[in-house]
MIDRENGU-145178 format. One record per atom (N, C-alpha, C): residue number from 1; residue in one letter; atom name; z, x, y. Coordinates in Angstrom, 1 decimal. Layout:
BEGIN
pt k: NUM, r: A, a: CA, Z: Z, X: X, Y: Y
...
! end
This chain:
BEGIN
pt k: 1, r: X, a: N, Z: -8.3, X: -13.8, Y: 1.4
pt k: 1, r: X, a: CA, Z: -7.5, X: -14.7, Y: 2.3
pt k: 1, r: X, a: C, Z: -6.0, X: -14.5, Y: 2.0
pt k: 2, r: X, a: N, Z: -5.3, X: -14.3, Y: 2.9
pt k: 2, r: X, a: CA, Z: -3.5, X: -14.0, Y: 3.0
pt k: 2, r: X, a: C, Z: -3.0, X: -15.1, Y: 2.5
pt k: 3, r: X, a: N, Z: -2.4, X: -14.6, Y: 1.6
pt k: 3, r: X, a: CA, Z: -1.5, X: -16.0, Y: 1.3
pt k: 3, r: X, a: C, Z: -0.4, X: -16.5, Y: 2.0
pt k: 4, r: X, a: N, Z: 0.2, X: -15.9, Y: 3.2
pt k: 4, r: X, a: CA, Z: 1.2, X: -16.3, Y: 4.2
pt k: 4, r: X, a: C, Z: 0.1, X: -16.3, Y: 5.8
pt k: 5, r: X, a: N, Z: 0.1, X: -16.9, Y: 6.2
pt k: 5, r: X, a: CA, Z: -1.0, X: -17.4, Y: 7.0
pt k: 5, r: X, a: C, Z: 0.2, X: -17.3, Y: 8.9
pt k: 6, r: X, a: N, Z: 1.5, X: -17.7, Y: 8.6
pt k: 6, r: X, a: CA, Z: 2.6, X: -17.4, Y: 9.5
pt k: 6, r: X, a: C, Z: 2.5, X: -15.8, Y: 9.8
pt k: 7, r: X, a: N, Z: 2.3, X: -15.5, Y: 11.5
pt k: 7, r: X, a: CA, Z: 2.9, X: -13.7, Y: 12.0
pt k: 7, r: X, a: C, Z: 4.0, X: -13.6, Y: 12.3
pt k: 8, r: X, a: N, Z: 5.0, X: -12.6, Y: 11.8
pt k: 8, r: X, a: CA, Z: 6.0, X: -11.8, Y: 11.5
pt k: 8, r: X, a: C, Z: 6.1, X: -11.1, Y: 12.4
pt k: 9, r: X, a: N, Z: 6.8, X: -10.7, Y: 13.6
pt k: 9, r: X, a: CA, Z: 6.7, X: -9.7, Y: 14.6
pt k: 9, r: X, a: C, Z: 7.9, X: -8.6, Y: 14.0
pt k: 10, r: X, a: N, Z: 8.2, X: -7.4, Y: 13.0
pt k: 10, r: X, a: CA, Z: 8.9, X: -6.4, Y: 12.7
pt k: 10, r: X, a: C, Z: 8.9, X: -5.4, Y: 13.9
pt k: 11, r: X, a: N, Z: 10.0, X: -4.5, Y: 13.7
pt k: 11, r: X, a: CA, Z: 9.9, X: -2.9, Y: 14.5
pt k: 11, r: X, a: C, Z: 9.1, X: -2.6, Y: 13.8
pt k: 12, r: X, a: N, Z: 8.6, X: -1.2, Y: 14.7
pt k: 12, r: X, a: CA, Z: 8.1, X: 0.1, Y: 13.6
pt k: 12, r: X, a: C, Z: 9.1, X: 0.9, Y: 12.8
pt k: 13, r: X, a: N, Z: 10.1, X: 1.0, Y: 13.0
pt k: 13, r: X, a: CA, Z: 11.4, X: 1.4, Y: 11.9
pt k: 13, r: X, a: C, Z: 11.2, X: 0.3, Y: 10.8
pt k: 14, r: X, a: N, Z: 11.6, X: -0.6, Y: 10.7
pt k: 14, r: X, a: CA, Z: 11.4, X: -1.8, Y: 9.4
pt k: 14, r: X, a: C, Z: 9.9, X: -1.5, Y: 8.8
pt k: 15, r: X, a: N, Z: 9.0, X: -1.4, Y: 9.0
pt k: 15, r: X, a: CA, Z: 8.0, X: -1.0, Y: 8.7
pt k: 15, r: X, a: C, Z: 7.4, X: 0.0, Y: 7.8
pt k: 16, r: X, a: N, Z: 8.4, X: 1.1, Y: 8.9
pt k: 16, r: X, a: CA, Z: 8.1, X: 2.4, Y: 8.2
pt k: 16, r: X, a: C, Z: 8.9, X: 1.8, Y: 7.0
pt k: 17, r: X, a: N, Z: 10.1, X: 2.2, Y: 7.0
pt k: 17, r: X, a: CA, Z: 11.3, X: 1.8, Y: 5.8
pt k: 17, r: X, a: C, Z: 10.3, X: 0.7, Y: 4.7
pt k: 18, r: X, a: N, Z: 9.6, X: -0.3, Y: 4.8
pt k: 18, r: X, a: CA, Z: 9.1, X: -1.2, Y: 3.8
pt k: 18, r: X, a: C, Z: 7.9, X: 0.0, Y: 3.2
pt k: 19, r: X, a: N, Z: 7.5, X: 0.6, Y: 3.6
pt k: 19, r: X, a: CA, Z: 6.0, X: 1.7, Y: 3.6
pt k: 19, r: X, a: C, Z: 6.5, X: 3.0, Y: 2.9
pt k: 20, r: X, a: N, Z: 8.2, X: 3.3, Y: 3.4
pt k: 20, r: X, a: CA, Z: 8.7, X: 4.0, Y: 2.6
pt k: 20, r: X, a: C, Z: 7.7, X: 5.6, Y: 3.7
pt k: 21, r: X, a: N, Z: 7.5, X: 5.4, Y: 4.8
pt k: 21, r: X, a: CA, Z: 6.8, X: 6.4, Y: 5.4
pt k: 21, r: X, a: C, Z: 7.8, X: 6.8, Y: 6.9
pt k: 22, r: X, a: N, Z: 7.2, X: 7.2, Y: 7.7
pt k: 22, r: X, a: CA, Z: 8.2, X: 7.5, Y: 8.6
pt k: 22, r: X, a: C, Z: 7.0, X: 7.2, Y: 9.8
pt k: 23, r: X, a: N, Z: 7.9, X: 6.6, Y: 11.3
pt k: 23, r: X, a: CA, Z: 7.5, X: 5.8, Y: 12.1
pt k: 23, r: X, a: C, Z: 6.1, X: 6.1, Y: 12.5
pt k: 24, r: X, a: N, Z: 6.4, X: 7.8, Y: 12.7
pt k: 24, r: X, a: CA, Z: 5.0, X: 8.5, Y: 13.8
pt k: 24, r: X, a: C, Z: 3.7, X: 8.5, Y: 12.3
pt k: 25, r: X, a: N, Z: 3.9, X: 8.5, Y: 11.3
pt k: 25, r: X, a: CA, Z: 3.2, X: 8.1, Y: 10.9
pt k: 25, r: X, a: C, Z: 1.9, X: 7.0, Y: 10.6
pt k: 26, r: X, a: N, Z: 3.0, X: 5.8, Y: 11.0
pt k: 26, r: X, a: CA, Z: 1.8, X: 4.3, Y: 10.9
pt k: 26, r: X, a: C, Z: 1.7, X: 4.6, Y: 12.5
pt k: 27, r: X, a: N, Z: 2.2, X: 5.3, Y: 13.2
pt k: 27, r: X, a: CA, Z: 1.9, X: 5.3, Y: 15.0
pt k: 27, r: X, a: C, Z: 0.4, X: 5.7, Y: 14.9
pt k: 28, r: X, a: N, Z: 0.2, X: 6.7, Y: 14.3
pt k: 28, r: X, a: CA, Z: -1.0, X: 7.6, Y: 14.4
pt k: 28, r: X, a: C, Z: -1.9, X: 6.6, Y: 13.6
pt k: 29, r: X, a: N, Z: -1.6, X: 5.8, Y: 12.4
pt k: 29, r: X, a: CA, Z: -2.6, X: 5.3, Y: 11.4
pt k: 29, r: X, a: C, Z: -3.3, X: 6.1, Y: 10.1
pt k: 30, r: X, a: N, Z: -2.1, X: 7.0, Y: 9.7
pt k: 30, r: X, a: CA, Z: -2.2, X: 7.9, Y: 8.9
pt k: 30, r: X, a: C, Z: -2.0, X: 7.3, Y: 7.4
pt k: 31, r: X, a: N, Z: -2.2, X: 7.6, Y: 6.4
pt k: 31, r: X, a: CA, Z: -1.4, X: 7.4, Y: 5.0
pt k: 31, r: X, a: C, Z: -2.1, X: 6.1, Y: 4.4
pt k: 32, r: X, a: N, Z: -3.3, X: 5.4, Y: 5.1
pt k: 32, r: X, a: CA, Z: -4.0, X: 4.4, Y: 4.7
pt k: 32, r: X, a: C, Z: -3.6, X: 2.9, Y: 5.8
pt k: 33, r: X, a: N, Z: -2.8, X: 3.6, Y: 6.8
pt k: 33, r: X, a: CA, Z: -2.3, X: 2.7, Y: 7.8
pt k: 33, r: X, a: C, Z: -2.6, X: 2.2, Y: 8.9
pt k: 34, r: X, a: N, Z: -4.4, X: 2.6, Y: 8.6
pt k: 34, r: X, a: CA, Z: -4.8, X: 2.5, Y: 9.9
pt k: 34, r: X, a: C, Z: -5.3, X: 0.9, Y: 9.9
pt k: 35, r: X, a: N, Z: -5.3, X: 0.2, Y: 9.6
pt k: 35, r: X, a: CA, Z: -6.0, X: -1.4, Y: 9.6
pt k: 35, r: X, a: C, Z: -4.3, X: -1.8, Y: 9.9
pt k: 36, r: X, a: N, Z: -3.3, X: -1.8, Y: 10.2
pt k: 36, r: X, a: CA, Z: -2.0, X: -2.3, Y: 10.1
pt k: 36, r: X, a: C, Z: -2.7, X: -2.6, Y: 12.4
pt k: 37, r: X, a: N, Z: -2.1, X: -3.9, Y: 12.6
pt k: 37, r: X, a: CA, Z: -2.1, X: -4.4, Y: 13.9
pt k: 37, r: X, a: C, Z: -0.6, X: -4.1, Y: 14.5
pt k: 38, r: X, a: N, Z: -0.8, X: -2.9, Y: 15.3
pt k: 38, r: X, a: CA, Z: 0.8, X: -2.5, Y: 16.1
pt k: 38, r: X, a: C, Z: 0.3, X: -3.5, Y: 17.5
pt k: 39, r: X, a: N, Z: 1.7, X: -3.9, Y: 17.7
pt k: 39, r: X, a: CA, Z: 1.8, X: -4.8, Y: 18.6
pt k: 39, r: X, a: C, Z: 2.8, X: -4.0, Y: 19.9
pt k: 40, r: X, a: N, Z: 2.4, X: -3.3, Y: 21.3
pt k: 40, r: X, a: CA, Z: 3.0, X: -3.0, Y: 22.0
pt k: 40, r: X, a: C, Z: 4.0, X: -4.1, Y: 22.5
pt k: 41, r: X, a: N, Z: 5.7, X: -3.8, Y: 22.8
pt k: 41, r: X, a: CA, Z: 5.9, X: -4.8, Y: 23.1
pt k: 41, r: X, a: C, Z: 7.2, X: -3.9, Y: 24.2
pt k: 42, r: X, a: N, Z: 6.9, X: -3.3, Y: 25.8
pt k: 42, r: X, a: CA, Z: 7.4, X: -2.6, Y: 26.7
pt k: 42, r: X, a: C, Z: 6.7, X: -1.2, Y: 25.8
pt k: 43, r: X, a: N, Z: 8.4, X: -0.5, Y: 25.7
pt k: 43, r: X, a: CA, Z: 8.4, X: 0.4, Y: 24.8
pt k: 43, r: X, a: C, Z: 8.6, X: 0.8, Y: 23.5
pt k: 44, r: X, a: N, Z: 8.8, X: -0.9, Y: 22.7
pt k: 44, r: X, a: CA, Z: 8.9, X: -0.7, Y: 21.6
pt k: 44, r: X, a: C, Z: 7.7, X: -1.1, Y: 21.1
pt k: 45, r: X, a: N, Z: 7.2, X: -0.6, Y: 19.8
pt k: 45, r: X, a: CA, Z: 5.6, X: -1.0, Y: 19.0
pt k: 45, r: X, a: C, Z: 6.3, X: -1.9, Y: 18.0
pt k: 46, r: X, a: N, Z: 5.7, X: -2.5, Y: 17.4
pt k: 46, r: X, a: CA, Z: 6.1, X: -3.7, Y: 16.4
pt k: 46, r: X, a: C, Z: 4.5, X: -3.3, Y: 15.5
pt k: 47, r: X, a: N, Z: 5.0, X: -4.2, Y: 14.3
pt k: 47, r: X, a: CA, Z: 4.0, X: -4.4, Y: 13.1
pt k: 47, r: X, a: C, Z: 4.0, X: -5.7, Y: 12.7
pt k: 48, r: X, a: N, Z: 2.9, X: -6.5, Y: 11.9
pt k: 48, r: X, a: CA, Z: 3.0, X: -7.7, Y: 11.5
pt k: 48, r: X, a: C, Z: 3.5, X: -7.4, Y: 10.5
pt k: 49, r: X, a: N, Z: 4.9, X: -8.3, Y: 10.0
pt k: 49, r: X, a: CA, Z: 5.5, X: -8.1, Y: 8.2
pt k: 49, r: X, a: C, Z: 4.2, X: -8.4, Y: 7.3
pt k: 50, r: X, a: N, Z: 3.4, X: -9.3, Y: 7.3
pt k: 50, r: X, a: CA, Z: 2.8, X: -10.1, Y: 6.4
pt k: 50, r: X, a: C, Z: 1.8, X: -8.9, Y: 6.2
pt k: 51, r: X, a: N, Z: 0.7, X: -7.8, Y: 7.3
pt k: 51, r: X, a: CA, Z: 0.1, X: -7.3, Y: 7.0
pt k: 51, r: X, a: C, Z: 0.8, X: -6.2, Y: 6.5
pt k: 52, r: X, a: N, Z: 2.1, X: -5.7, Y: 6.2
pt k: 52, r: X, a: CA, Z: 2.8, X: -4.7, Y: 6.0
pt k: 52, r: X, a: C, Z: 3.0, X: -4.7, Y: 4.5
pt k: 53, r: X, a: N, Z: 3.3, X: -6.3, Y: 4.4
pt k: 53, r: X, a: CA, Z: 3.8, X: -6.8, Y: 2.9
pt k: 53, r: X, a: C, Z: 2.0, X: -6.5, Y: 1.9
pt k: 54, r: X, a: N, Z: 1.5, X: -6.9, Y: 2.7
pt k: 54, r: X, a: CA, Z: 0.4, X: -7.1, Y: 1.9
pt k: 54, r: X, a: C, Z: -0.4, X: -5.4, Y: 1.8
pt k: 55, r: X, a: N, Z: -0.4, X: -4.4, Y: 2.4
pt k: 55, r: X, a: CA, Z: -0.5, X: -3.0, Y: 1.9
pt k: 55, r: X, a: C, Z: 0.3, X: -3.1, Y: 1.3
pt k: 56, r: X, a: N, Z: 1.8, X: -2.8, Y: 0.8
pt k: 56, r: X, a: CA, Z: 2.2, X: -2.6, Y: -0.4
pt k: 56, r: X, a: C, Z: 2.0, X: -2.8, Y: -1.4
pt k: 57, r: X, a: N, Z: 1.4, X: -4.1, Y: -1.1
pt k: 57, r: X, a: CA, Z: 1.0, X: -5.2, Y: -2.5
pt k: 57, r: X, a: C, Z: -0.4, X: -4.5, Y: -3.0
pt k: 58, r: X, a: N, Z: -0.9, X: -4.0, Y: -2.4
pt k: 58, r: X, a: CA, Z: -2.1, X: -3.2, Y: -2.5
pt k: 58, r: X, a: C, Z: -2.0, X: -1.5, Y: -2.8
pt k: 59, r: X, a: N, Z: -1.3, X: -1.5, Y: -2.4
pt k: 59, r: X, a: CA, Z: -0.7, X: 0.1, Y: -3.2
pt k: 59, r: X, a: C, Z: -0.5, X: 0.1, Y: -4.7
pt k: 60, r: X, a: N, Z: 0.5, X: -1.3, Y: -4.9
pt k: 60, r: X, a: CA, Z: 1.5, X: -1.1, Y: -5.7
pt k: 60, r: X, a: C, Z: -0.1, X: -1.6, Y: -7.0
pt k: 61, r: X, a: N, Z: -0.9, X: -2.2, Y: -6.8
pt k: 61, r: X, a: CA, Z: -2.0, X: -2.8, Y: -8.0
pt k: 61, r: X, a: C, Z: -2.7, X: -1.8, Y: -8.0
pt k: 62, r: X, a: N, Z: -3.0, X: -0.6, Y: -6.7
pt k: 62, r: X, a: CA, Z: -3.7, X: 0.2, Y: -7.2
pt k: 62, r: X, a: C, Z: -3.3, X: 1.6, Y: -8.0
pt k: 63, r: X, a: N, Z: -2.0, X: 1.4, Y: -7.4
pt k: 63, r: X, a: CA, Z: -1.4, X: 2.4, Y: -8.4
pt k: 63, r: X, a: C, Z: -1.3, X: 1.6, Y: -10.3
pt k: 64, r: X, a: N, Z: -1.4, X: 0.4, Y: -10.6
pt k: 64, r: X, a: CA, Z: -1.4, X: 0.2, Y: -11.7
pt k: 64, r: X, a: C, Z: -2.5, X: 0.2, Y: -12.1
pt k: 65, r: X, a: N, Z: -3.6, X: 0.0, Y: -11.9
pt k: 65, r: X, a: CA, Z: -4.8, X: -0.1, Y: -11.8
pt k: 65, r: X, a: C, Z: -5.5, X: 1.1, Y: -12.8
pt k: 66, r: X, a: N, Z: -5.1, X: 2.4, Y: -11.5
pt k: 66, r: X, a: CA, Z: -5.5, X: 4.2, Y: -12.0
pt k: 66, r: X, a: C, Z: -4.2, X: 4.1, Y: -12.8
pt k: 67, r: X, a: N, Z: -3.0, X: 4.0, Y: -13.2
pt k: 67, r: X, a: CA, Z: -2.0, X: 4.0, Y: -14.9
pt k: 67, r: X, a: C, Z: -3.0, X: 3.5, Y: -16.1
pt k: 68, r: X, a: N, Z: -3.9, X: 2.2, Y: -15.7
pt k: 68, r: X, a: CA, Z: -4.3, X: 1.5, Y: -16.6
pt k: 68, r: X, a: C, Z: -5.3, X: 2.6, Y: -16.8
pt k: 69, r: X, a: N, Z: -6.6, X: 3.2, Y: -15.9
pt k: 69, r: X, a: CA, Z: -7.3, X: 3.7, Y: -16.5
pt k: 69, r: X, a: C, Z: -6.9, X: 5.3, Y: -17.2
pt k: 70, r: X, a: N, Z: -5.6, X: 5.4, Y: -16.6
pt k: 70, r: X, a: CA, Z: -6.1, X: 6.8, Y: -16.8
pt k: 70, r: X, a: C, Z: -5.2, X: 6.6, Y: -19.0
pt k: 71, r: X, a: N, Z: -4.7, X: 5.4, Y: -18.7
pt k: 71, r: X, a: CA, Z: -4.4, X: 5.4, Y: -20.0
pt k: 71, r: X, a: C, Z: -5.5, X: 5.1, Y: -21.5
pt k: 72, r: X, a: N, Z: -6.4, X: 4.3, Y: -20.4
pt k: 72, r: X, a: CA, Z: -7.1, X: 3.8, Y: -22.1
pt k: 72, r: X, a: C, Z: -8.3, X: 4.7, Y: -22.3
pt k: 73, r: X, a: N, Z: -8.2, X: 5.2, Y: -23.5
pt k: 73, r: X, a: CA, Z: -9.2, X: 6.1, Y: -24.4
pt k: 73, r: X, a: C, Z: -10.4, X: 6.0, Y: -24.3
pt k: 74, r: X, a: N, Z: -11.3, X: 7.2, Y: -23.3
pt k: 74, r: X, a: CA, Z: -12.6, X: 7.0, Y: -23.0
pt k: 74, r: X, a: C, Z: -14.1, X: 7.2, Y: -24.2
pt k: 75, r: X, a: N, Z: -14.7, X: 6.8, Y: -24.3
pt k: 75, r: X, a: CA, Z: -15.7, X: 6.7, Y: -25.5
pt k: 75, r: X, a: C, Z: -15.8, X: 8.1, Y: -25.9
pt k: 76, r: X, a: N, Z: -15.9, X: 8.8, Y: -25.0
pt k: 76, r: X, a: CA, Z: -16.4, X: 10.3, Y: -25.3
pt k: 76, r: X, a: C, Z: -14.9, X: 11.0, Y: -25.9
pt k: 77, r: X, a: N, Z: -13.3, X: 10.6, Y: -26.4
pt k: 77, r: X, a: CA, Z: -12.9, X: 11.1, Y: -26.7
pt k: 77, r: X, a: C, Z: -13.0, X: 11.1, Y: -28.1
pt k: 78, r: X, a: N, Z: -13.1, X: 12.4, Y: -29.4
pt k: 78, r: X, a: CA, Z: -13.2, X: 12.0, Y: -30.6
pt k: 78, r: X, a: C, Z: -11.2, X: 11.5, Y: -31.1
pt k: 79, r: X, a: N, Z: -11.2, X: 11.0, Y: -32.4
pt k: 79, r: X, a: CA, Z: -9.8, X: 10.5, Y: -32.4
pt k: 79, r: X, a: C, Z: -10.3, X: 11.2, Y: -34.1
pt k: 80, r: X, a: N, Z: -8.9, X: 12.0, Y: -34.6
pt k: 80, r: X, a: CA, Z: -8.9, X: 12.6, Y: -35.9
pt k: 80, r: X, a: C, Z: -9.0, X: 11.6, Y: -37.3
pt k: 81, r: X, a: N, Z: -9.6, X: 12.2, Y: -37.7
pt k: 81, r: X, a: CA, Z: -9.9, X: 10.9, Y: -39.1
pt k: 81, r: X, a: C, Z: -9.2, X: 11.2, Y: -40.4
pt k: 82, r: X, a: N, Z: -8.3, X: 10.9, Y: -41.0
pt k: 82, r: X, a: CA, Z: -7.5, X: 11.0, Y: -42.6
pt k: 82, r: X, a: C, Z: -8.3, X: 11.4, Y: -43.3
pt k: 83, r: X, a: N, Z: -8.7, X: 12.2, Y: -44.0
pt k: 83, r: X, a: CA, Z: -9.6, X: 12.4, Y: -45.1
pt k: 83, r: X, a: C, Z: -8.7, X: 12.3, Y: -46.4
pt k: 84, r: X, a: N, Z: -9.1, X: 11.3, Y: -47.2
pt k: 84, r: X, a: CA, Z: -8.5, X: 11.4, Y: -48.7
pt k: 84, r: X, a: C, Z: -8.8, X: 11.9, Y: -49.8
! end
């Protein structure tokens, strides 16, 4: 459930720029951008902010997510032991 429940009507330039991608990109639905709702509006396309904001926010946890695993020590690694 979205925690901002209000639609945001953006360009596809603001979009791209928030996605850090480039326009013809989210046009096509490339780069994991294909669930984003483009809004024809004449000849300009628009994007909802709220769905825009919320892939990021989903990038940005799963990029910590794979940090987290790739950091913690898997059972099968051995770790050196001091012998006295």
């Amino acid at each position: 459930m979205p925690l901002i429940k209000k639609k945001t009507l953006i360009g596809l330039c603001c979009a791209a720029t928030l996605l850090d991608l480039d326009e013809s990109t989210i046009r096509k639905g490339l780069c994991g951008t294909e669930g984003l709702t483009l809004v024809p509006k004449g000849r300009r396309i628009s994007a909802i902010l709220e769905e825009v904001v919320e892939l990021r926010a989903k990038w940005i946890d799963d990029a910590i997510a794979k940090q987290a695993r790739t950091l913690k020590p898997t059972k099968t690694e051995k770790r050196l032991k001091l012998v006295a």
